[in-house]
VOPALO-73086 format. One line per field, with one value per residue (C-alpha): x, y, z negated. Coordinates in nm, 4 decimals. Each point is the difference from the previous one (the first is absolute). Layout:
N
c1: X	...
c2: Y	...
c3: Z	...
END
This chain:
300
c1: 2.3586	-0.2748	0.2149	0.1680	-0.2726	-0.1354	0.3121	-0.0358	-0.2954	0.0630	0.3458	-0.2799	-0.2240	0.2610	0.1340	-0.3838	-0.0965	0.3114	-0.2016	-0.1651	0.2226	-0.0138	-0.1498	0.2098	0.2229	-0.2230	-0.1659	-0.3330	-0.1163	0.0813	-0.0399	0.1115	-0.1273	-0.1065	-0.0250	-0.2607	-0.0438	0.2957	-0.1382	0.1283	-0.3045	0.1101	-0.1517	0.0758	0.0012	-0.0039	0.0993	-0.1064	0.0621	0.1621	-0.3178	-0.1971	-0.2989	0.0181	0.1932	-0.0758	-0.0091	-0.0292	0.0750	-0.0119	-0.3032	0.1190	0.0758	-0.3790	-0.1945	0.1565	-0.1576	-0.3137	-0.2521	0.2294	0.1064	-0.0994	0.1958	0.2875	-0.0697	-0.0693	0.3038	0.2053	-0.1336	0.0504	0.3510	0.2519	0.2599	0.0181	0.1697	-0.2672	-0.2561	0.1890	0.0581	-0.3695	-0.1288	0.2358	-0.1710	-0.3018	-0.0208	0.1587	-0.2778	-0.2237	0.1411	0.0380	0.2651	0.1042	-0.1462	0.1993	-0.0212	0.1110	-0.3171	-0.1307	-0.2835	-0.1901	0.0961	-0.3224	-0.1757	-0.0405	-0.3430	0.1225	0.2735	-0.2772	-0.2451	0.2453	0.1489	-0.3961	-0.0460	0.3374	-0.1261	-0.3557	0.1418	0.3147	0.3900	0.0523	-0.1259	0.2576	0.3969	0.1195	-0.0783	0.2178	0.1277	-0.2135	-0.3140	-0.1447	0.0725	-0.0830	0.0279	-0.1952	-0.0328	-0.2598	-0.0049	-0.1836	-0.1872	0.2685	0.2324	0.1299	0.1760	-0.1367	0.1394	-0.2535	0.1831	-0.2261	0.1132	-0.2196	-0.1116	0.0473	-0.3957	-0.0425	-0.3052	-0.1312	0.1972	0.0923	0.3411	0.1779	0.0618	0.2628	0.0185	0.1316	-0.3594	-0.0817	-0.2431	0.0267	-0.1565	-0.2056	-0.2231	-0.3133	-0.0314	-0.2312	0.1885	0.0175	-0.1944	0.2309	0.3252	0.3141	-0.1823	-0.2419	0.2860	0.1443	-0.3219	-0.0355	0.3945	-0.0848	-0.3206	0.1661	0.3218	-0.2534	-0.1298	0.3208	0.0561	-0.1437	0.2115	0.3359	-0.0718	-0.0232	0.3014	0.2311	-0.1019	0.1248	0.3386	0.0837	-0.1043	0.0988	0.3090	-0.0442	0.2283	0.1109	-0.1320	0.2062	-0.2273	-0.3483	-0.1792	-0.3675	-0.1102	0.1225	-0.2207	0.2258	0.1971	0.2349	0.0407	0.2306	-0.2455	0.2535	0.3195	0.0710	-0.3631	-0.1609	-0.3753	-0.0531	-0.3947	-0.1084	-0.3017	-0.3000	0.0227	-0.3769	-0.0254	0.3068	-0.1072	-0.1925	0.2272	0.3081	0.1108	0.3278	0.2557	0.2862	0.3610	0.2976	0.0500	-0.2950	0.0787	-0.0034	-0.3376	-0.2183	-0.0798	-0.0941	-0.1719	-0.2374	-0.0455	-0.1492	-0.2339	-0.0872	-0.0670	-0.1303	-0.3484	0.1657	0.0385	-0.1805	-0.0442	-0.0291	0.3609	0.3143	0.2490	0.2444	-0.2475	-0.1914	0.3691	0.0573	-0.2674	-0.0638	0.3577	0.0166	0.3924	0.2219	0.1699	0.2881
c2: -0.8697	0.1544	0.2550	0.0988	0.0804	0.1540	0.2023	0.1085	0.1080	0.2362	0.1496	0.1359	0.0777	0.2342	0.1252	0.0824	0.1826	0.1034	0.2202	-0.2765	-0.1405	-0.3978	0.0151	-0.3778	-0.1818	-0.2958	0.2536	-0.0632	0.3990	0.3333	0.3503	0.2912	0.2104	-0.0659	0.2415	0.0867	0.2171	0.1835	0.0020	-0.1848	-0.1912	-0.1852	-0.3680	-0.3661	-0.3416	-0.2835	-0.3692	-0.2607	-0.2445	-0.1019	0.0453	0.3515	-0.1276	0.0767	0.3463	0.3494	0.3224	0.3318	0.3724	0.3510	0.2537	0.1330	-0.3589	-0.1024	0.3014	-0.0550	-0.3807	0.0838	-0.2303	-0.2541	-0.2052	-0.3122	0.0153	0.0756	-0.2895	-0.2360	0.0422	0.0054	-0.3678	-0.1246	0.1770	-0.2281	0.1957	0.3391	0.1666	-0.1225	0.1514	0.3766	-0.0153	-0.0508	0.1999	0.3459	-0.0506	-0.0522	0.3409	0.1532	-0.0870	0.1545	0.3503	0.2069	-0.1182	0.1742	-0.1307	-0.0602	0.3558	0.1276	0.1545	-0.1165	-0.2380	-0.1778	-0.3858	-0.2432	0.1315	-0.1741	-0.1005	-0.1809	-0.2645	-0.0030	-0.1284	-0.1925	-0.1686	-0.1014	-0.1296	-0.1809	-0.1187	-0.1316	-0.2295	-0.1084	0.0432	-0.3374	0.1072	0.2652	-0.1551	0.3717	0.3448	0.3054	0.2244	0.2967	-0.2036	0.0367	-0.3218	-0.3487	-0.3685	-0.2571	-0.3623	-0.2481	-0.3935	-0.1568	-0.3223	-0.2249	0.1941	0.1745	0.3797	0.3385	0.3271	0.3183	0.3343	0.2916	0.3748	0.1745	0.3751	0.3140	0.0421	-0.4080	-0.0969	0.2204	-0.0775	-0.3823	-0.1443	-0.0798	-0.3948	-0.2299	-0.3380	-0.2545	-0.1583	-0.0927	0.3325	0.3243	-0.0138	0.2671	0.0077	0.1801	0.2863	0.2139	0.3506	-0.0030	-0.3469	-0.2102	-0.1978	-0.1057	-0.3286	0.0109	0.0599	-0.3422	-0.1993	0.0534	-0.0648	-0.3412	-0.0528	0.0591	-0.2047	-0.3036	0.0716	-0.0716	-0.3401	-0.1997	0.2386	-0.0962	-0.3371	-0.0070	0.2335	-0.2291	-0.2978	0.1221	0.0998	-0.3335	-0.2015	0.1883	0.1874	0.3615	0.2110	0.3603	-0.1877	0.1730	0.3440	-0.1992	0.1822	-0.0275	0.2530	-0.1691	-0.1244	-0.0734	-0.3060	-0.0907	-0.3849	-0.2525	-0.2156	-0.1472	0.0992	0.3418	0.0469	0.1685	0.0994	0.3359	0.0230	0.2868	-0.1891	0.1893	0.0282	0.0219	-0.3198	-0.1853	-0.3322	0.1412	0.0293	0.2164	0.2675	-0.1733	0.0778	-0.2616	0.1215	-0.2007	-0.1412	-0.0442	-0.3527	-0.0846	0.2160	-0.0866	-0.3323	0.0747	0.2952	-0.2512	-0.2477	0.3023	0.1030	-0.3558	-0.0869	0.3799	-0.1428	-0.2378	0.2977	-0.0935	0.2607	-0.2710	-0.1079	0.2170	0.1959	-0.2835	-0.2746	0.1819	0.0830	-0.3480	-0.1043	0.2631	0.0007	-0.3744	0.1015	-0.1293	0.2536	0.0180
c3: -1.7374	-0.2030	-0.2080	0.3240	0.1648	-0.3059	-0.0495	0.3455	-0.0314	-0.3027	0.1690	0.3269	-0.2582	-0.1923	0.3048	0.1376	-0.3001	-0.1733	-0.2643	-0.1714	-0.2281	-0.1819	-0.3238	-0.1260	0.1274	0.1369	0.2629	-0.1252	-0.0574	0.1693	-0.0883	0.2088	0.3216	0.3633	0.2529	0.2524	0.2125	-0.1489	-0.3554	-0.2637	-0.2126	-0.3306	-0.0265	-0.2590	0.1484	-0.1965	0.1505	-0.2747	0.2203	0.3444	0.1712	0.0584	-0.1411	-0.3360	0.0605	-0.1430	0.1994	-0.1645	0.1493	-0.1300	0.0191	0.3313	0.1728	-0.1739	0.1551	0.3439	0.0139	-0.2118	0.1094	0.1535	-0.2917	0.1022	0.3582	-0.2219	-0.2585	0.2774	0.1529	-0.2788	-0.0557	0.3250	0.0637	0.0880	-0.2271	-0.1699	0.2785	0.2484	-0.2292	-0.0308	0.3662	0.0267	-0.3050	0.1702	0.3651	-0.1216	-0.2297	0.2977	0.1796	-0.2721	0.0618	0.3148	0.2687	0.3271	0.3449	0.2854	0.0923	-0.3384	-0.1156	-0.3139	0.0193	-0.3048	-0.0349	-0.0721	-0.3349	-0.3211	0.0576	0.3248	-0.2391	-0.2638	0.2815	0.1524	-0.3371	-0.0912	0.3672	-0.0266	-0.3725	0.1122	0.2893	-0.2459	0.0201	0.0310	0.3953	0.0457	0.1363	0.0655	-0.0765	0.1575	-0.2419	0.1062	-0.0602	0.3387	0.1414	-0.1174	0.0982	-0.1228	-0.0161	0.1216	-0.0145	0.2534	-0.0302	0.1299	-0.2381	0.2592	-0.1207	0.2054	-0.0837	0.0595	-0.0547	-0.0434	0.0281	-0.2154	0.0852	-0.1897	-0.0460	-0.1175	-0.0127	0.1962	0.2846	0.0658	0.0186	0.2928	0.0341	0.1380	0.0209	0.1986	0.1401	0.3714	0.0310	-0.2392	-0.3192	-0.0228	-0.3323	-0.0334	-0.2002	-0.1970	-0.1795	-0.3492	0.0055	0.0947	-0.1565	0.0311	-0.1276	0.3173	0.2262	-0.1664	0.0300	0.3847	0.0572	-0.1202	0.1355	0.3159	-0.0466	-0.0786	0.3344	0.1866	-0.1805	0.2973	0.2515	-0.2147	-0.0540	0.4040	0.0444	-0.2444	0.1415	0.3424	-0.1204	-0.1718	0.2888	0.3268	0.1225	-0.0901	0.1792	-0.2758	-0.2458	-0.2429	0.0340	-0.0291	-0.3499	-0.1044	0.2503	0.2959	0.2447	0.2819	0.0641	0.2500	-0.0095	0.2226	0.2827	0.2555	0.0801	0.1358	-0.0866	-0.3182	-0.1132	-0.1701	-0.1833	-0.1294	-0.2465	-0.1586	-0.3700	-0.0706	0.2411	-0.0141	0.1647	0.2912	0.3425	-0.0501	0.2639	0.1697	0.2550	0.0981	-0.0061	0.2161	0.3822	0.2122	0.0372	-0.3370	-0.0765	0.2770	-0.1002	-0.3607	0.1423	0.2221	-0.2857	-0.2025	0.2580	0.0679	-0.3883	-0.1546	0.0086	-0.3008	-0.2568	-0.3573	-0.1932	-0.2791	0.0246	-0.0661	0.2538	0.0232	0.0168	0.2704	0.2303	-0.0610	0.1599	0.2991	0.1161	-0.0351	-0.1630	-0.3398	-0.1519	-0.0921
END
């Protein structure tokens, strides 16, 4: 299976970049061209072994002024390149990237400097690449990786600015309320941008723990699009009759917002038992523990 996929690999890598050319016969070193930007820039790659980590990049004069002072983007890819192609695919947008492109109104415009990857590699450096799952070829967007207490994955994919660090990223994640870290220009990291994405995830541990034990113990109605950020469910309380909450992420045991769903006939007596019990509410005890006991109900 291995050699197949290895063959395959070689046959999109030869068709990719037809002017570099095998250097043996065990596909383990390259010498030849690869265009960018319609330019043709001679380079060597060794493979010692069947991983990228111990390979060898080198390019000609031209290739070398063109990424001058972004070496170690390039040698940090190389090593964590799945295969060569990956790596050439990466290694010609990125140097496109370094020279001038054309806007979507076809005038020319100037793509992020080499001061902006040289301040981005360090930042990327100081917090660690072991962080980073994905990085786009153009090296303007990245995701990263954070492990929660619990053990729990969360994914936080930054889009970084042409004027980084002056300017801070733009962040996405998928979190009950937007993330947005504070900033200070040219002060702060992508490291301090990491710090408070955690501090914050650890800060929705008691709403999750609430959340999860919800699902696994009540009816959830479209529980198939329930993520991290939701903090709506709709959950089965009679027949013909369902309870949608809206609950407070900051304050997930106090008294959600709710609105029942189904027949009147079926709703109006759980409707009275909740009016009749509310004053039973602990803010002590979770959200099923506390519908439990106000609606006087077993779910399901």
């Amino acid at each position: 299976v291995n050699n197949i996929r290895n063959m395959a690999e070689n046959l999109d890598l030869l068709s990719e970049f037809p002017l570099l050319v095998p250097q043996n016969s065990k596909l383990t070193a390259f010498q030849g061209f690869i265009t960018i930007s319609g330019v043709d820039y001679g380079l060597k790659v060794s493979l010692p072994d069947a991983s990228m980590h111990a390979s060898k990049f080198s390019c000609d004069i031209k290739l070398r002024n063109l990424i001058r002072g972004c070496e170690g983007i390039i040698a940090q890819r190389l090593y964590h390149a799945k295969n060569l192609c990956t790596f050439l695919r990466e290694l010609k947008t990125f140097a496109e990237n370094l020279s001038t492109s054309v806007s979507p109104d076809h005038s020319s415009v100037p793509r992020p400097s080499s001061v902006y990857f040289k301040t981005l590699i360090e930042h990327i450096e100081g917090l660690g690449w072991d962080k980073v799952v994905e990085i786009d070829g153009t090296f303007t967007r990245l995701k990263l990786e954070a492990v929660d207490s619990l053990g729990t994955r969360h994914l936080l994919t930054l889009a970084i600015p042409g004027d980084y660090n002056r300017s801070a990223p733009g962040c996405h994640c998928d979190l009950p309320m937007a993330f947005e870290p504070s900033w200070q220009e040219y002060c702060s990291t992508l490291t301090s941008v990491y710090n408070q994405f955690k501090n914050v995830v650890e800060g929705y541990q008691d709403f999750w723990s609430i959340m999860g034990e919800l699902d696994k113990n009540t009816w959830v109605i479209d529980s198939g699009s329930v993520t991290q950020s939701s903090v709506s469910r709709r959950i089965v309380v009679a027949d013909n009759a369902s309870m949608l909450m809206k609950v407070d992420p900051r304050n997930p045991r106090m008294f959600p917002e709710i609105r029942f769903l189904g027949a009147d006939k079926s709703i109006q007596p759980i409707r009275e038992r909740l009016n009749r019990n509310v004053d039973l509410w602990d803010n002590q005890r979770t959200l099923l523990e506390n519908l439990a006991s106000v609606l006087a109900i077993e779910f399901p």
